[in-house]
N, C-alpha and C positions, 0 to 999 in steps of 0.2 A: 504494500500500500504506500501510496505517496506521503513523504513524512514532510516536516516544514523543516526549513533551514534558515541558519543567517544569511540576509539578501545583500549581496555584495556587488557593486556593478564596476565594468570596466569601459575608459573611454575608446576608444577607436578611429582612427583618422580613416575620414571621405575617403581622402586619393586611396588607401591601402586597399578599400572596399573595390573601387575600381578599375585599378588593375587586375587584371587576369581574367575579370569578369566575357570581355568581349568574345575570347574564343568557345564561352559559353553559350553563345545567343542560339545559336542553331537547335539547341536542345532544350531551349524555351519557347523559341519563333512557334510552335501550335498552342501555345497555351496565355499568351501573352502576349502585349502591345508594345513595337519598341517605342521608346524615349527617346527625343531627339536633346541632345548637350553638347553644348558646344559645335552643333553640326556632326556629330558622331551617334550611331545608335544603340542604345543598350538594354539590354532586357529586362521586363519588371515584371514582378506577381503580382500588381496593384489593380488589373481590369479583372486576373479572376477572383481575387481576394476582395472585390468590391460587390462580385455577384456571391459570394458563398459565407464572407462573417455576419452576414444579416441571420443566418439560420443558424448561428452561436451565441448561445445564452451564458449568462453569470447566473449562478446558483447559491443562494442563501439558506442555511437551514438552523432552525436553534427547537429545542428537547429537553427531554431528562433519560439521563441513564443511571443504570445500579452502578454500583462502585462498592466493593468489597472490601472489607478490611480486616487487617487479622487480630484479634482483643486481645492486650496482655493477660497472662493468667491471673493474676489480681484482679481483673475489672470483670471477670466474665461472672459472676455473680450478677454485678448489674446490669449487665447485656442479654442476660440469659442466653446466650450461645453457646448451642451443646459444642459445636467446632471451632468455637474460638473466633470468629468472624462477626463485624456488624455491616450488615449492607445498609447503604443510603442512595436516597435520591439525589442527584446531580445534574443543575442546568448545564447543558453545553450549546455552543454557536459554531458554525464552519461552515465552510465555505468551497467554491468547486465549479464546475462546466458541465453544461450538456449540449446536445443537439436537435434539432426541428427538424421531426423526419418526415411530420402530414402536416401541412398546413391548413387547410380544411378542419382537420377533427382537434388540431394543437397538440398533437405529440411529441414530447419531448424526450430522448435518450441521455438517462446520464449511468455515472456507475452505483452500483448499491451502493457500497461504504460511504458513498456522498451525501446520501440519505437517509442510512439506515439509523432510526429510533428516531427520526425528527417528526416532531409534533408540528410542525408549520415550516413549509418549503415556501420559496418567494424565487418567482424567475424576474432576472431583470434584464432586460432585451436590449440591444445595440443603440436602438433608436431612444431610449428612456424610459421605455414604459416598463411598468411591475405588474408582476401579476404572481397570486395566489395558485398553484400548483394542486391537484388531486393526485394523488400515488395511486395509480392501475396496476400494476403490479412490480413483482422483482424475481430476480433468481440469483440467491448467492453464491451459488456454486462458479457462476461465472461473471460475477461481479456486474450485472445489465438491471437496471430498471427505470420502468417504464410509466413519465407524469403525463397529467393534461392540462392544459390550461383553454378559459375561454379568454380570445381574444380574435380579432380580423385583422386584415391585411400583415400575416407571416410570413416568413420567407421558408419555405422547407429547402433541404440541402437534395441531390442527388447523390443518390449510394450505388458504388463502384460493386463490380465482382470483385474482391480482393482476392478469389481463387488466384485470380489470372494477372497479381502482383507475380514481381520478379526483384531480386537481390540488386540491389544497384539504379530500382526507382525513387524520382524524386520526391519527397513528401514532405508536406508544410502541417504544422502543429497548431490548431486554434484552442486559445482557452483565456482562462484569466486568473492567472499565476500571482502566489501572495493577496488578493485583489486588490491587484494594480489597477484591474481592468481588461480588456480584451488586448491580446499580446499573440502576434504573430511569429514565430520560427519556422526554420525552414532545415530541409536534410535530408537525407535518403533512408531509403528502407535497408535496412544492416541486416537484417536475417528473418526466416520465413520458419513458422511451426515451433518455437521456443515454448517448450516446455520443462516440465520436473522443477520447477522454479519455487514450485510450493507458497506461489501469491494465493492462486484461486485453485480449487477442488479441480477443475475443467482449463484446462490451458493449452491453449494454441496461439501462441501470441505473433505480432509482427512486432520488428525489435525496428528501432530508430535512434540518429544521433540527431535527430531533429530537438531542440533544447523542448524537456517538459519537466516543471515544479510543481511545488505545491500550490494546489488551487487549479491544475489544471486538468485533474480527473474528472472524467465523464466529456472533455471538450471532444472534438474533432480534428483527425489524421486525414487531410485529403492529398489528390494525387495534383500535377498540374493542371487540370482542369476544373479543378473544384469539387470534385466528386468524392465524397465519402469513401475511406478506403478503413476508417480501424475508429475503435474510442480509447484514447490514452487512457490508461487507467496506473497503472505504475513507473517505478523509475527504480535503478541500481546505483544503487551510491550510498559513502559510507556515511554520510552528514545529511542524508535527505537530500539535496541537492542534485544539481544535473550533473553530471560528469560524461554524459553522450551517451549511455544510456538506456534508452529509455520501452515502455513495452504497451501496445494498443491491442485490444479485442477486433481480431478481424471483423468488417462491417458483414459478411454472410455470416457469419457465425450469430451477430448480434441482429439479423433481419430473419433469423429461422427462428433464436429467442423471442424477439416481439410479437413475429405474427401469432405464435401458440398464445401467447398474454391476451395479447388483444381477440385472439377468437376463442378461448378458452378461459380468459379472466387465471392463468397460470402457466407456468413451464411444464408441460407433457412431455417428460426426457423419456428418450428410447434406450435402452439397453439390447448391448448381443448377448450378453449371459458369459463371459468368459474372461479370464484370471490367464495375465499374461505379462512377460516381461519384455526390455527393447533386447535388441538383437547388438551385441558390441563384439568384438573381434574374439573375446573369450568364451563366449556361447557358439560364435560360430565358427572356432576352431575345435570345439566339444563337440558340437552337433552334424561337422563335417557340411558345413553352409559355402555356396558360393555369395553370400552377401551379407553387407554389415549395418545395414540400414532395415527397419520394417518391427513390425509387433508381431512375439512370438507367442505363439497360445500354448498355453501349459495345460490348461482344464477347461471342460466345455462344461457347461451347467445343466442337470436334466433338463427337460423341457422347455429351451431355451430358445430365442429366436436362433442362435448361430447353431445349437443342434439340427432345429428343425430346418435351417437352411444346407447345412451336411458340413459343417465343418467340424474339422478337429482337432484334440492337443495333436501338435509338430505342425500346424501350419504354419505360416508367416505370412501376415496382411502385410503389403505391401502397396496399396492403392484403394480409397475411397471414393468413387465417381470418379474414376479417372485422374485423380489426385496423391500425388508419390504421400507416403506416409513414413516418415524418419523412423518414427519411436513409438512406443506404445503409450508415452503419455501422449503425444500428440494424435494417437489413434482416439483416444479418451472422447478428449476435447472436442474432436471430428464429430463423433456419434452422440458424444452428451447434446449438442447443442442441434440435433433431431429429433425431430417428435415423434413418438410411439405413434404406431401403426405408419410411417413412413419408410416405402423401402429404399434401402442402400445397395448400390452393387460393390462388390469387394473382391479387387483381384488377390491374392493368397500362390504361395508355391508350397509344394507336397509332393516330396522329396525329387525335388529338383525341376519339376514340373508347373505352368505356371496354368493355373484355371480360376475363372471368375466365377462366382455365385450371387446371386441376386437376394436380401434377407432384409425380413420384414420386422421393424426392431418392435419388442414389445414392451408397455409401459414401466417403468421403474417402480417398485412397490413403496416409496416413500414420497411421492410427490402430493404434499401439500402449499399449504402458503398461509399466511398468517392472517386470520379472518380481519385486525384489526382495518386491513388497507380495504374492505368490504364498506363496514361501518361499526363506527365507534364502541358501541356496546356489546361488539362481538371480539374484543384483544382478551388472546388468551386462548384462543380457538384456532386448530389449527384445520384447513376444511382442504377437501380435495371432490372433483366430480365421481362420483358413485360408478365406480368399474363393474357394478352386479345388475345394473339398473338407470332409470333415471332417479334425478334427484344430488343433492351436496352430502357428502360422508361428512361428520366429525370425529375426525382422528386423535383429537386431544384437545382438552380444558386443563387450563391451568388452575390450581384452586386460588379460592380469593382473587378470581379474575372478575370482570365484568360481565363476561361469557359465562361467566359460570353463576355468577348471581342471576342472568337472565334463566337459567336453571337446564343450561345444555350442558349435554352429559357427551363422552366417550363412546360410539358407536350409535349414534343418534343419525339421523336419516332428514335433512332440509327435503322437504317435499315441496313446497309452496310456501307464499307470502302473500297475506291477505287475499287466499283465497286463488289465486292464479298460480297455477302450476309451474316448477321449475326445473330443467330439465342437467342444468351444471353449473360450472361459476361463471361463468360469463352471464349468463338467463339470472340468478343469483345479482350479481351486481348489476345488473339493468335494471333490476325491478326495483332493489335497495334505491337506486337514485333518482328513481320516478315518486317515492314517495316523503311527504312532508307528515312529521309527527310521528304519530303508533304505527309502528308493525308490527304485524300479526304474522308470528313464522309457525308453519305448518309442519309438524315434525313428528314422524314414525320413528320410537321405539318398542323394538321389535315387533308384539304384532299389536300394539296401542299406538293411536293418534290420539297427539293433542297441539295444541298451541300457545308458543310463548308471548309474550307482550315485550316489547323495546321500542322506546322513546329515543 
């Protein structure tokens, strides 16, 4: 995660900037307008940076979080802490970037940890305007979540395939670092599928030495064209600070998360069922491999999508849709950020031979989401769409939550609200937002209905 650091600036002389620049123009001339100086031309990112930071927001967020502390053994008598600990509540404020990927409905992409536990997010737009944000969803595992805001005349951005990035493209970093404000960088794409990094659960990163700080998670990585190619989300460095760097969420990765949110009101992750490691020059002089790149399958899981599609331990995936795969965490990352019941093709070689299989990933048995980004009186609930049926599962109440004073239990069945039938979360949060005052949630446990009341 992006840490803060002491902000130190250095000056830079004009002339040094432009020299050497010139023999660069050719590899700007599609994306940019020359500059005439002095009667000389030189190349700028200023016409496409004029059409694309309009769809780059500053993001405010302020909350409360626990904070744990550990009580001297003297004190724990009047902490009553059987372990020694007094949790407390804690205001916190921070700050961050997102992106405008619909203009019409005002959706905004930033990262989770930008958001995550804030009680009141506030986007503030290029042009001045504020606006109050609604959390649609998130998914931690891959640090994406997904606001709205009402407001007219947006700018949404254009999202690139960043499949069909390549090592050595140029990329410009938008965000607002420290909050300075909106802060443009510029750099190449340094490396493709970074993973095992152990930022996020799901990683497949595009790495850059394009400068990115703190405050600039959740901004936008575009290509010369202005087109959405990654969402900065982390940086390598021992002070927080940039030191070149830096690591963005491929924009296909993060356009298969959103669209599951927005048509599912959740991340529907797919899984293949199988427990594998990456392939490094010592497995594959143990396993007698002509290659040293690809995810190796050790165990295939009864019942699994990658059973049922015929793979087996000693395979080695090698290709996702046509897509080289380094390692098996970058295989991870690939299939996490697909949605059950979507199939994948996967080229694989078995013993020595190389064959494709086509496999139909099936849902992950822990995909919930935290009912509070639903509505208010449901934090503490954690809900997922009912895989036996229609209707919202509740997978967990926390006690002394709000969810739980409204008197929803563990294994509780949302059937309806106020009487109209629902058939997942997404149906779920349409209906929550159409209504003003009392809800009336309709709720099968086991074979009794009844109905809760929340205000």
């Amino acid at each position: 995660m992006i840490k803060s650091s002491k902000l130190t600036a250095t000056k830079l002389s004009a002339t040094a900037l432009i020299i050497g620049s010139l023999s660069l123009f050719p590899l700007y001339s599609n994306a940019a307008i020359p500059l005439q100086v002095d009667g000389k031309e030189l190349p700028s990112l200023a016409p496409m940076l004029e059409s694309a930071t309009p769809a780059v927001v500053s993001i405010s967020v302020a909350g409360t979080h626990e904070v744990k502390q550990q009580v001297p053994d003297a004190f724990k008598f009047f902490f009553g802490q059987r372990r020694g600990q007094q949790a407390q509540e804690r205001p916190f404020r921070g700050l961050g970037s997102g992106v405008i990927i619909d203009a019409e409905e005002g959706f905004i992409v930033t990262n989770n940890h930008v958001i995550d536990e804030a009680d009141e997010i506030l986007i503030n737009l290029k042009d001045g305007r504020q606006f109050e944000a609604k959390k649609i969803g998130t998914d931690a595992q891959s640090d994406i979540a997904l606001l709205q805001i009402k407001a007219e005349d947006l700018t949404a951005i254009k999202i690139a395939d960043s499949d069909s990035l390549r090592v050595g493209d140029f990329a410009v970093a938008i965000g607002s670092p420290f909050g300075l404000g909106q802060t443009v960088t510029s750099g190449i794409v340094s490396a493709l599928g970074r993973s095992g990094l152990n930022i996020e659960q799901l990683e497949d990163f595009i790495q850059t030495d394009a400068a990115i700080n703190s405050g600039n998670s959740g901004g936008a990585l575009v290509n010369l064209r202005g087109e959405l190619i990654g969402i900065n989300t982390a940086i390598l460095g021992p002070s927080g600070g940039n030191v070149g760097i830096g690591f963005a969420i491929p924009s296909s990765m993060m356009r298969n998360l959103v669209n599951q949110i927005i048509e599912y009101g959740e991340v529907r992750r797919g899984v293949l069922g199988i427990t594998g490691n990456s392939i490094n020059a010592e497995l594959a002089k143990a396993m007698d491999l002509d290659i040293n790149q690809g995810g190796f399958v050790s165990q295939v899981a009864p019942d699994s999508a990658a059973e049922e599609a015929g793979i087996k331990a000693g395979d080695i995936i090698i290709e996702v849709n046509d897509r080289k795969v380094r390692s098996f965490n970058e295989l991870r990352g690939k299939i996490g950020s697909i949605g059950a019941g979507k199939t994948v093709e996967l080229t694989l070689l078995r013993d020595g031979d190389e064959k494709t299989v086509e496999v139909t990933l099936k849902a992950a048995p822990d995909a919930n989401i935290a009912a509070v980004n639903l509505h208010p009186m449901l934090k503490g609930a954690k809900l997922s769409s009912n895989a036996q049926g229609p209707g919202v599962m509740v997978n967990d109440v926390d006690a002394n939550s709000p969810a739980a004073a409204v008197g929803l239990q563990k294994g509780d069945v949302i059937a309806g609200v106020n009487r109209s039938r629902i058939n997942n979360l997404a149906a779920l949060r349409g209906a929550l937002e159409q209504i003003q005052g009392v809800v009336a949630l309709n709720v099968m446990r086991g074979n009794t209905e009844l109905y809760l009341m929340m205000r």
